[in-house]
C-alpha positions in Angstrom: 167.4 102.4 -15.1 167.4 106.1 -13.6 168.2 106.3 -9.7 165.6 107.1 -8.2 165.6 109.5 -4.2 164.3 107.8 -1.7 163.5 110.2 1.5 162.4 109.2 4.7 159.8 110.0 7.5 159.0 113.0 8.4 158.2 112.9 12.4 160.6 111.2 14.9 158.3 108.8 17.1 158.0 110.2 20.5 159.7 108.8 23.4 158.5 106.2 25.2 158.9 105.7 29.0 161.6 104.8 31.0 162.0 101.2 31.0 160.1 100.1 27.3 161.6 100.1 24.6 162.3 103.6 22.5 161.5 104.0 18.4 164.1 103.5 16.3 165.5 107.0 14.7 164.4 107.9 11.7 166.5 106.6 8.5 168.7 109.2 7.2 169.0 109.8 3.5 171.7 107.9 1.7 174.7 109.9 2.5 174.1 112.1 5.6 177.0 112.0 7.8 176.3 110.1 11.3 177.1 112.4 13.2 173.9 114.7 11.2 172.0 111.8 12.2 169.2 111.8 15.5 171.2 109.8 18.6 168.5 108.6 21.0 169.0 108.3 24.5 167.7 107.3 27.7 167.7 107.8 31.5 168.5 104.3 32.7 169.0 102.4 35.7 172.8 103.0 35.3 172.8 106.7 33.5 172.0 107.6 30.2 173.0 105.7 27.3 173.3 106.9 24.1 174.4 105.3 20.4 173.1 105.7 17.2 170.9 103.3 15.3 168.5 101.0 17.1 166.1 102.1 19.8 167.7 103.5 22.9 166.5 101.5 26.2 167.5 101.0 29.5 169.2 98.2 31.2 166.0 96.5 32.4 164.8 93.3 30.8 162.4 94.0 27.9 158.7 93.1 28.7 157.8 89.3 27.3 156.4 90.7 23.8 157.0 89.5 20.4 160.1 91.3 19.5 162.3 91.4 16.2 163.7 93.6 13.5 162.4 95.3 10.8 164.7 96.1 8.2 164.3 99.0 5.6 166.6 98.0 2.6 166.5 101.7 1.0 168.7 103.4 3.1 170.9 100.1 3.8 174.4 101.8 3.1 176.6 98.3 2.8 178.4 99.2 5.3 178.7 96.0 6.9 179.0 97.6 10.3 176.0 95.5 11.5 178.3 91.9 10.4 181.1 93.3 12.6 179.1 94.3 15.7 177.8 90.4 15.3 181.3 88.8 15.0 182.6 90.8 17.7 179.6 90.5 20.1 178.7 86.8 19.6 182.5 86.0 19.2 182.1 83.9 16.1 185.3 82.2 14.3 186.4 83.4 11.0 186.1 81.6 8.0 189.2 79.3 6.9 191.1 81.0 10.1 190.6 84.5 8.7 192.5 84.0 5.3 189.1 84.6 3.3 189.8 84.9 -0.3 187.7 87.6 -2.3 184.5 86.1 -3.9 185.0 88.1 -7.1 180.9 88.8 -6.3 181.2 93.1 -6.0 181.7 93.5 -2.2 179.9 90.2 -0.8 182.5 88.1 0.1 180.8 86.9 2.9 178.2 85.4 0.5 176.5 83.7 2.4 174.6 83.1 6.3 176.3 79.9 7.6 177.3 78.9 11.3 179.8 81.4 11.7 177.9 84.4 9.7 174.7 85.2 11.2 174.6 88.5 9.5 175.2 88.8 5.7 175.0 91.6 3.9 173.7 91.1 0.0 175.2 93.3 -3.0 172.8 93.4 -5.7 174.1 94.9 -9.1 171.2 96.1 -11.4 172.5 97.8 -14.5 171.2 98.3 -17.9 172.7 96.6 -21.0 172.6 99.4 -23.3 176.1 100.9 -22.9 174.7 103.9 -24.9 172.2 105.0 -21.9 175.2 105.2 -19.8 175.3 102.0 -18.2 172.4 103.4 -15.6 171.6 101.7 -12.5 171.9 101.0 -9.1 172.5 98.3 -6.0 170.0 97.0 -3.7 171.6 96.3 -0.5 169.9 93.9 2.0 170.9 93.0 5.6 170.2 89.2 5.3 169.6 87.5 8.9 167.3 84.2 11.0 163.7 85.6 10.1 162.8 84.1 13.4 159.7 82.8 11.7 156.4 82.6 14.0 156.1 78.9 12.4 159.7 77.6 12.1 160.2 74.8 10.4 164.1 74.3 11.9 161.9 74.0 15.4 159.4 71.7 13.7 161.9 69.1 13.2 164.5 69.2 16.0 164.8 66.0 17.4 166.3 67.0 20.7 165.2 69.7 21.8 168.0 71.8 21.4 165.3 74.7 19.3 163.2 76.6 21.5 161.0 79.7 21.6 161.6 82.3 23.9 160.0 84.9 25.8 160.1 87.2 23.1 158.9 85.5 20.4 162.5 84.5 19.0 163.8 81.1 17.9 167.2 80.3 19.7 169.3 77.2 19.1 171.2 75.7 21.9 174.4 74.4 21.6 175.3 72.4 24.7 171.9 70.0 23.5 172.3 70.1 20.0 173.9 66.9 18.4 174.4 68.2 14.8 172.0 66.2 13.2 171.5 68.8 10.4 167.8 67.9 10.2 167.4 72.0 10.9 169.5 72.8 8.0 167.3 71.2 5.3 164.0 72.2 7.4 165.1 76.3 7.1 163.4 77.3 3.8 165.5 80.7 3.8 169.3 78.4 4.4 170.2 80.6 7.5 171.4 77.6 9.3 174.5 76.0 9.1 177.0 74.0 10.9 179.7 75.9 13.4 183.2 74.0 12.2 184.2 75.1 15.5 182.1 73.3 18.0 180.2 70.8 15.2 176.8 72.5 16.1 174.3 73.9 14.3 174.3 77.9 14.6 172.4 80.7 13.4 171.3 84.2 15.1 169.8 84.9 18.1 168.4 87.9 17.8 170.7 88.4 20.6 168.9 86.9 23.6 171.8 87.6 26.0 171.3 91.2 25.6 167.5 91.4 25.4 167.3 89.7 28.8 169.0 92.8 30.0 167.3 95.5 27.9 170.2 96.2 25.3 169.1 96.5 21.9 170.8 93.7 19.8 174.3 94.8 18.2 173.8 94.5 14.7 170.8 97.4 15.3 172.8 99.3 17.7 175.9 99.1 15.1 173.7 100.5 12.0 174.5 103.9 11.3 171.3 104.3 9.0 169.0 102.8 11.2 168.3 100.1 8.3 167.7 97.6 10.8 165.2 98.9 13.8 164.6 97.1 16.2 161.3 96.3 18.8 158.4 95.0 20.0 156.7 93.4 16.6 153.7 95.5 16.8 155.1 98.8 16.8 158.0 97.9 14.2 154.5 96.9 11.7 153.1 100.3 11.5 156.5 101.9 11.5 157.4 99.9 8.0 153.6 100.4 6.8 154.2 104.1 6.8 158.1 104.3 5.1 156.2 101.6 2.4 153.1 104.3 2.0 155.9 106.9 1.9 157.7 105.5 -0.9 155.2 104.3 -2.8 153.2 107.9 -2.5 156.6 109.1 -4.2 156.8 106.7 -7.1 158.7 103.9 -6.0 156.3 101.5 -7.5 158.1 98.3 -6.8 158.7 98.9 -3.0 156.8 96.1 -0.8 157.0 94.6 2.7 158.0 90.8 2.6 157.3 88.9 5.9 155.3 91.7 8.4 152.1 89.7 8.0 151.1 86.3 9.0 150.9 85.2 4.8 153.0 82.4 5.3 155.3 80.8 8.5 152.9 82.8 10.1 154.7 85.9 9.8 158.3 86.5 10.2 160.0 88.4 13.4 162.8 89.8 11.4 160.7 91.2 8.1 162.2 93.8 5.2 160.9 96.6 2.9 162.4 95.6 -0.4 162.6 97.5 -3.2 162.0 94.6 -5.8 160.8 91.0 -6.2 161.6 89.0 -3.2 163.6 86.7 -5.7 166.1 89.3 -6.2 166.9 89.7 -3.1 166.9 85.6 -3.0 164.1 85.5 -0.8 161.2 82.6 -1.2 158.3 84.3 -2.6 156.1 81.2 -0.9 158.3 79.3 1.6 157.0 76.2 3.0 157.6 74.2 6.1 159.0 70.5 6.3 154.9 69.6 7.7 153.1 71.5 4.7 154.7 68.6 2.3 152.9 65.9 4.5 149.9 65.4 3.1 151.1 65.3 -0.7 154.0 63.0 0.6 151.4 60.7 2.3 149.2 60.4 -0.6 152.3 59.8 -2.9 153.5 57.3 -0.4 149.7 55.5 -0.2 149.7 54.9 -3.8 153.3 53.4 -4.2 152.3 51.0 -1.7 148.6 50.4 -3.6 151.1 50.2 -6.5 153.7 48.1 -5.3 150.9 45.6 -3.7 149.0 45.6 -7.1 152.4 44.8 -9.0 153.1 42.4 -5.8 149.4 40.5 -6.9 149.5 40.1 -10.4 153.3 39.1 -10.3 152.2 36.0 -7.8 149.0 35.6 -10.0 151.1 35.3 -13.0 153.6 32.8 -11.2 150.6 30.7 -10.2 149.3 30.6 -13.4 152.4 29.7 -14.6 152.9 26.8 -12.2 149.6 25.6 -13.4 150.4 25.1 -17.2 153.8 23.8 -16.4 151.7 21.2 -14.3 149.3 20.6 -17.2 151.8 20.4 -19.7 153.4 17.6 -17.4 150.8 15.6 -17.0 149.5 15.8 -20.4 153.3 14.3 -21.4 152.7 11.5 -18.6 148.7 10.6 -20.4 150.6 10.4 -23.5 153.6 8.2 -22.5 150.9 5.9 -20.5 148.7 5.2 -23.5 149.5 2.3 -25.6 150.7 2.6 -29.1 148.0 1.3 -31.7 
């Protein structure tokens, strides 16, 4: 399949005032340098502060909004800066000590979110099989993460509390009242959570929630060099991603879509992408379901076992009974016949 260019917005968003947060810059082609790239900044409480990717902001808390990420997978470079910037900020162990063999699957060898990878960054190798076309193709590259969903079934069925909502719309899981039950792991439709080998809890991302509380921008968004991942208040992060999708599409990309900006199903998902094929590709749940949704079909399953269970139950005491009878009847027809005399 031919490559196809994928440019990006035309207008930077303006600045917003001091204090709230600041649009994202806009995604840079695939391979402009950073330093060709926009750096925002801002006059904060404590001087300016500058980095490129993410919204700048101040060092304020952020207003009690919906917040989240919005995550535009064409200009995702695989540069895994955003996994780092995690590690390093949340101080997460690495896997088997650090001696992490290669996966053999192209460059993921993370391959997976668990309780010490809250980022994860997805190779996707699409490449024809006619070696005579020249073996054309390309990779999709996808910065996986917690969608955060609006309806979260890991927060459905925590059994101590140890799941809450905060302020800004985010699900957070907390450690010190967690008792790694698991019943979160099997409840996630999207496998995000895991258990941390290190403290036996279960762990997943944030969305940084230390940081927000003081205004910084989480560090996998800061860390992005491409501004893949934005970052912001829910609302504004919508109509940024409706315009990139109008964008591409209005340039032939057929197949781009948004997966998760609406409330279609969980309710809508704080951390949402622009893909550039099937959510399955990307191994994301085309129609994810919560632990409750299955209630109702369980229910009725479970309401006719038990009809059928007592109807079995009834005709297997029935038939014992009826059983019981002849046996009686045959008895005492055998005593009529040993009692009458022999003529």
């Amino acid at each position: 399949m031919a490559q196809q260019t994928l440019a990006t917005p035309d207008a930077t968003p303006a600045a917003s005032p001091v204090g709230s947060p600041v649009a994202s810059p806009v995604a840079a082609p695939y391979g402009t340098p950073v330093a060709a790239q926009a750096t925002p900044s801002v006059a904060g409480a404590t001087g300016t502060v500058e980095h490129p990717g993410g919204p700048a902001v101040t060092t304020s808390s952020f207003p009690a909004q919906p917040m989240g990420f919005y995550t535009d997978t064409s200009v995702c470079i695989g540069c895994k800066a955003c996994e780092v910037a995690c590690k390093e900020w949340n101080q997460l162990s690495a896997r088997d000590g650090g001696a992490n063999l290669m996966s053999g699957l192209s460059y993921d060898n993370t391959r997976t979110l668990d309780g010490e990878h809250w980022r994860h960054v997805k190779f996707i190798e699409q490449f024809d099989e006619d070696v005579s076309a020249g073996r054309q193709g390309r990779w999709l590259m996808m910065s996986d993460v917690c969608k955060h969903c609006v309806q979260a079934g890991c927060l459905e069925v925590c059994p101590t509390g140890a799941i809450i909502r905060t302020e800004f719309d985010t699900v957070v899981i907390q450690a010190d009242v967690c008792n790694g039950c698991r019943d979160c792991i099997a409840a996630c439709p999207y496998g995000v959570i895991d258990i941390n080998p290190v403290n036996n809890t279960a762990m997943k991302c944030t969305l940084c929630y230390d940081r927000m509380q003081a205004g910084l921008t989480p560090a996998c968004a800061q860390a992005c060099p491409t501004a893949s991942i934005q970052f912001g208040p829910i609302s504004e992060l919508q109509g940024r991603a409706q315009m990139r999708l109008d964008q591409l599409q209005s340039q032939g990309v057929s197949q781009a879509r948004l997966y998760g900006h609406d409330d279609q199903f969980l309710g809508g998902l704080n951390s949402f992408y622009l893909l550039l094929d099937e959510p399955e590709v990307y191994g994301l749940p085309s129609d994810p379901k919560l632990p409750g949704d299955n209630l109702p079909s369980g229910a009725a399953l479970s309401t006719l076992g038990a009809l059928a269970v007592g109807a079995l139950g009834a005709i297997g005491l029935r038939k014992r009974r009826m059983d019981q009878f002849a046996a009686e009847a045959r008895a005492a027809r055998a005593d009529q016949i040993q009692e009458a005399p022999d003529v």
